[in-house]
N, C-alpha and C positions, 0 to 999 in steps of 0.2 A: 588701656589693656582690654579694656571691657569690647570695643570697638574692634579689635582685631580679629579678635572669638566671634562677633557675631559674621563680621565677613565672608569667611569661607562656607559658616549655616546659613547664610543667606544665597550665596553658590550655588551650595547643593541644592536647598530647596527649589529654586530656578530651576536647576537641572533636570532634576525629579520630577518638576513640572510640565517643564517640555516633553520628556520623554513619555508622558501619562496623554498629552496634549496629544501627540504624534498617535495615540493607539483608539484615539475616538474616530466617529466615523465623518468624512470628509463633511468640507461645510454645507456641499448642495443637497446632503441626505440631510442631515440637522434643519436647514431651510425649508426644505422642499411641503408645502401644505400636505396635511391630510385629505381634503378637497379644495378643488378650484370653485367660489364662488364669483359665480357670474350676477349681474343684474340684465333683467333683457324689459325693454318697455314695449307695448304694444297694446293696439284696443282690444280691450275686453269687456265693453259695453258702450253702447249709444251706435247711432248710425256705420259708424268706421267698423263696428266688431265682425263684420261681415270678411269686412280684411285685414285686421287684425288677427283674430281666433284663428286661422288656417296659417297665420308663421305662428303661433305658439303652441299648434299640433306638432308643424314642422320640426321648432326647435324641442320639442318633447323627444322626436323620434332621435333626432340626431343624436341628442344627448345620450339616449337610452343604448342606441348603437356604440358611440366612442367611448360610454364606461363600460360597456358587455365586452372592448375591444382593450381594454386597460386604462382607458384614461387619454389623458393629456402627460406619459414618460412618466407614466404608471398612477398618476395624479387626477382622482376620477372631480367630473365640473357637477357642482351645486345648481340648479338657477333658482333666480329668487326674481319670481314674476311680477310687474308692474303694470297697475291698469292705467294709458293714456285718458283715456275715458273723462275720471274723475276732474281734468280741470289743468289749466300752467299753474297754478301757485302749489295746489295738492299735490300734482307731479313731482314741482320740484323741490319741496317737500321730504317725501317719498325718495325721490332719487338721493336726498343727503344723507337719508336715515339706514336705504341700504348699503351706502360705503363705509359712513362713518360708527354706525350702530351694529350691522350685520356683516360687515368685510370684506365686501364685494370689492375683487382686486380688477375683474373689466365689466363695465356698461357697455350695453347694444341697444343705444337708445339713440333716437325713436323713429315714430313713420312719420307725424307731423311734421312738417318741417318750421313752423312757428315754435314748436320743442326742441328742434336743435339747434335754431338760433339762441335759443334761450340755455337751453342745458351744456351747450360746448363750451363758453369762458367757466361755468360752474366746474365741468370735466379738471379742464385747465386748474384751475383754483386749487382742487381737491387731490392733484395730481394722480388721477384713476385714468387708463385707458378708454377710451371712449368709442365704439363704434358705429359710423350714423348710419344705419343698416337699412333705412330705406329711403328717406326725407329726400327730396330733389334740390330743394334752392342753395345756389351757389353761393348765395353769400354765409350759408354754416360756415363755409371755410374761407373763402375769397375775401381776400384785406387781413388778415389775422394771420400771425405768428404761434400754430399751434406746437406742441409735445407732443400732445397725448390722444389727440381728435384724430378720426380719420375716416375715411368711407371707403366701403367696399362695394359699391356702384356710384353710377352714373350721377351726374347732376343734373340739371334743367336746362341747361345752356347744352350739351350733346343732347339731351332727349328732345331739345326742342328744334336746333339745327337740323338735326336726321329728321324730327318730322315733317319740319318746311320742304328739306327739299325730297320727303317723301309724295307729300301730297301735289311737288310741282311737275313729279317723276309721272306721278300716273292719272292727274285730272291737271293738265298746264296751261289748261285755256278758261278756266272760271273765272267769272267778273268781280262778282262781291261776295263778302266772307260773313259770319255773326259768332260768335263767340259767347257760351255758357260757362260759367266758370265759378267755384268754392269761392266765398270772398275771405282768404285769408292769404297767407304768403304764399304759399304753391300755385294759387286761382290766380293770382298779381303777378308774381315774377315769373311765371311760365309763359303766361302770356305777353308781357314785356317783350320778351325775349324772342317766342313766333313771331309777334305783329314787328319789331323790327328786323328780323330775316326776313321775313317778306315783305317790306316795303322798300328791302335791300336787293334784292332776289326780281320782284314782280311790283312796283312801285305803283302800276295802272289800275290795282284792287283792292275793290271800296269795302269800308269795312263799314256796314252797314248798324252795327249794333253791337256793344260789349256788356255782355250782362254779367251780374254778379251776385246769384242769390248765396243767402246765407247760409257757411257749414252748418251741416246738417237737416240743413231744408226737406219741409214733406212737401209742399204744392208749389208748383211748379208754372200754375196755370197763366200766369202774366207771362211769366219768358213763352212758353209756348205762342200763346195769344200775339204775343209780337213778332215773332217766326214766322206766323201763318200770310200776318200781312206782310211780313218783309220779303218773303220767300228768296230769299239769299241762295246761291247758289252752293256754299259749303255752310254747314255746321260746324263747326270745334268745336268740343270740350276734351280741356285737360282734368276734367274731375275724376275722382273714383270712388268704389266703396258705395254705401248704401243712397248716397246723392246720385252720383251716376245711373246709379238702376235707377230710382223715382224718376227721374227727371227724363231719360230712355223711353218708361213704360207709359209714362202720360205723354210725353212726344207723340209717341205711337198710337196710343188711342185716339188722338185727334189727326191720324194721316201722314203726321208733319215728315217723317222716317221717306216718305215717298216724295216730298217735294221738293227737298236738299241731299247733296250728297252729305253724312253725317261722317264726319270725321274724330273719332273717339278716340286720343293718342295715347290714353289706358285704358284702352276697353279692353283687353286682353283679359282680365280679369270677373270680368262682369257677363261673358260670353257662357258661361253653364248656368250662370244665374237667373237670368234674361230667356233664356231657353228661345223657343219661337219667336218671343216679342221681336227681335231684330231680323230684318227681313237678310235677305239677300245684299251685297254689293255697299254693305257699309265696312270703310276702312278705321282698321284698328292696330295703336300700338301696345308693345308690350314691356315697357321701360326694361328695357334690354332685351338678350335672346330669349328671355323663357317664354316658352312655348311648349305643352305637353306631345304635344304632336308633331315637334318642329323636324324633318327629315332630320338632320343632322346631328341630334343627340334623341332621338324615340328609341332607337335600338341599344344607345350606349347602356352597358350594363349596369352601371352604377346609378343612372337615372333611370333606367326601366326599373330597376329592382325597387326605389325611392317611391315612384309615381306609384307603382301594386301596392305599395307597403301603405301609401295613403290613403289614395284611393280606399283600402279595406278597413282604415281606421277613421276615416272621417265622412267616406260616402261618395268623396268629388274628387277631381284633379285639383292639382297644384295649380294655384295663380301666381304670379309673380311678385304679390309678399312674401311667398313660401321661399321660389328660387331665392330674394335678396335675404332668406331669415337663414339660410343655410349658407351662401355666401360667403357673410358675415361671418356666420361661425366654422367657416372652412379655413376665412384670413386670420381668427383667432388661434384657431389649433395650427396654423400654418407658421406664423409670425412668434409663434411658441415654442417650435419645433427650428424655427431659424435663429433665436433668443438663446437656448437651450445649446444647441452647437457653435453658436458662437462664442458662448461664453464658457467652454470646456466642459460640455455634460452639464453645468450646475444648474438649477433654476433659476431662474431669471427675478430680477425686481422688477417694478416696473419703468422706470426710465430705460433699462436693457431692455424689457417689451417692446416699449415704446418703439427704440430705435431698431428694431427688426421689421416693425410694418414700413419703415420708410424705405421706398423701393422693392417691397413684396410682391412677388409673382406668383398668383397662385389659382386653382382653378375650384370653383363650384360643383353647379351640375350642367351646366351648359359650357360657356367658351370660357378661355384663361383672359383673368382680371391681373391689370397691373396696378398697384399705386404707386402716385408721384412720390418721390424723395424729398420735392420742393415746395408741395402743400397737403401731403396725405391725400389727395383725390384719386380715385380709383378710375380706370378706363375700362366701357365694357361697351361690348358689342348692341347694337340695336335692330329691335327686329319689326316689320311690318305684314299685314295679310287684309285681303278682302273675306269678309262674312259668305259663307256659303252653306248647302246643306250637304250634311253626314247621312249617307243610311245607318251610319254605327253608333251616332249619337243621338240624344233627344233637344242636343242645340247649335248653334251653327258652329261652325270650325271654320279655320282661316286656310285660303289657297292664296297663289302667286305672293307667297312671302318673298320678300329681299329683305335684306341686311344692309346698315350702315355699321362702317367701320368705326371707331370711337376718338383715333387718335387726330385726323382733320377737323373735327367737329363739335371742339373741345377748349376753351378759353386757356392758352399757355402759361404756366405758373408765370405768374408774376404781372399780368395785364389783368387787366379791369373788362367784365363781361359787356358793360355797355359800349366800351369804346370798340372791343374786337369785332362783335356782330357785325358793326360797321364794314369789317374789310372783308365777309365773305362776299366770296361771287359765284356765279353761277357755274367756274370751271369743279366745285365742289358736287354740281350734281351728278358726276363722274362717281361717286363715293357712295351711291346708292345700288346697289347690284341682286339679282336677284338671286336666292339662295345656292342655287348653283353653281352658277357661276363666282361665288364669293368663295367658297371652299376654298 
């Protein structure tokens, strides 16, 4: 008897419940954060801060813009800044403390790329979105089955292809090479990767000398010293940041800048810093198109408006930490915005994040970036120029820039970078075009 009676009270109250259920507001409102916190890693002390510090004005600016603009689908972003600086165990450290302790739902770490060897199976682990927003080395992602990893540039294997067959494009008869180079993963596997495109490419050129002083080197004067007797016909370095300048301005002080062609395939960076010190007719790249002066996006509106806006907040142009620190946070707001409408208006978790950057198309401030579907790597245009002088400026700027296209020159998901180098050939230096004509 008793069982009966509570039956149909049991009914209703069900029903009353639903119908109470039905009058609240939908789930993606209840969901949706009060801010997006982001983690972003970058140097803010020691020799790197030089390229560090200008993507964390960058991402200052950006951020300041996109919540002046409402947000992220009215969802204004937190950052919660990280100094690479400090060290890999402090780092990563630091990177647990901001997902796990403070809530950071995406990381945009880092520029090391010995840190995003190390911080990507962490990402993974911790299931947080992970952005490698500048780091070069292929193997962050190459061999690994990531989620949540992904890059919104270039890697080493396109930055160092387009450089080979830059440098074969417009010096194709030098004999012997030398190479200066960070001794860590980036100084190692960039170079890997040049010396066998070129002994793929130009097998009769001797490589005279591989040097490798240590990140963050202030004296420089041995590798100089053995330059001078080697007198090699090209220079490389794939260094950047405050190595590159030292090792640039004591070059030069002892001549060396005049006795080899110097080839800097991130100098792009180091060109307002260096002011005078680099003469004339040294080639430079710019880990992709960014170029503040590059014809093809100087007048675009959205990047003339950026470059004023920095320019009057920091003093200098943009280098190409800046371009990849915005990027990044173009594929984030991008892949949020494709998350978001996939998932019918609601806010996304992050496995639905996740699965919006694979196969995202979407643009910076220079050219549109795709990434893979099949490893999260991002495709992006590459740019090249000779050092010359400006009457507008007080340092050299780059003329006869060309561009390489990104998607020839690019290890295909699912091969192995050492083995593919193997198969370029020379019908690739067709892929180097000069800006013009690339349009």
């Amino acid at each position: 008897m008793v069982k009966s009676k509570l039956f149909p009270l049991c009914a209703r109250l069900l029903t009353t419940a639903a119908i109470g259920l039905s009058t609240l507001p939908a789930y993606a409102d209840a969901a949706k954060p009060d801010t997006l916190k982001i983690g972003i890693t970058t140097f803010m002390s020691g020799s790197a801060s030089v390229f560090g510090m200008p993507a964390k004005a960058a991402a200052e600016i950006y951020i300041e813009e996109l919540n002046a603009a409402g947000g992220i689908d009215g969802v204004k972003v937190e950052p919660i800044y990280v100094d690479e600086g400090v060290g890999g165990d402090r780092l990563l450290s630091e990177y647990r403390r901001v997902v796990q302790e403070q809530g950071a739902k995406v990381m945009v770490a880092s520029i090391s790329s010995g840190n995003c060897n190390t911080l990507a199976p962490v990402a993974e682990d911790l299931k947080v979105v992970n952005i490698l927003w500048d780091c070069g080395t292929e193997k962050a992602l190459e061999g690994h089955t990531y989620n949540y990893v992904f890059r919104t540039q270039a890697n080493a294997v396109t930055e160092m292809v387009a450089s080979v067959l830059y440098l074969l494009k417009v010096n194709p008869d030098f004999k012997t090479l030398a190479v200066v180079n960070q001794d860590y993963a980036w100084g190692r596997d960039s170079w890997d990767i040049f010396s066998a495109v070129l002994k793929q490419l130009k097998p009769d050129v001797k490589i005279v000398a591989e040097l490798f002083p240590k990140f963050g080197a202030s004296d420089f004067s041995a590798e100089v010293s053995r330059l001078q007797v080697l007198r090699p016909d090209v220079v490389l370095s794939t260094s950047w940041g405050g190595d590159l300048d030292t090792f640039v301005r004591q070059a030069s002080q002892r001549g060396l800048l005049k006795n080899s062609q110097f080839f800097l395939a991130l100098g792009e960076t180091s060109l307002e810093r260096l002011g005078n010190t680099l003469p004339e007719g040294v080639l430079i790249g710019a880990r992709g198109d960014h170029y503040f002066l590059s014809p093809q996006y100087a007048n675009d509106p959205r990047h003339k408006a950026f470059v004023t806006k920095f320019h009057e907040r920091t003093g200098s142009y943009p280098i190409y930490s800046v371009y990849h620190m915005v990027q990044a946070l173009d594929g984030m707001t991008a892949a949020y915005k494709k998350a978001i409408q996939a998932n019918g208006g609601q806010w996304p978790n992050e496995e639905q994040l996740a699965g919006a950057f694979k196969g995202l198309d979407f643009r910076g401030l220079t050219s549109p970036v795709h990434i893979r579907p099949e490893d999260g790597q991002g495709l992006e245009t590459q740019l090249f120029g000779i050092t010359t002088v400006s009457p507008d400026y007080k340092f050299k700027v780059l003329k006869d820039i060309m561009l390489v296209q990104a998607d020839q020159v690019t290890t295909p998901p699912g091969e192995k970078s050492h083995e593919w180098v193997k198969t370029v050939t020379p019908a690739l230096l067709d892929q180097v075009q000069p800006l013009s004509a690339a349009q």
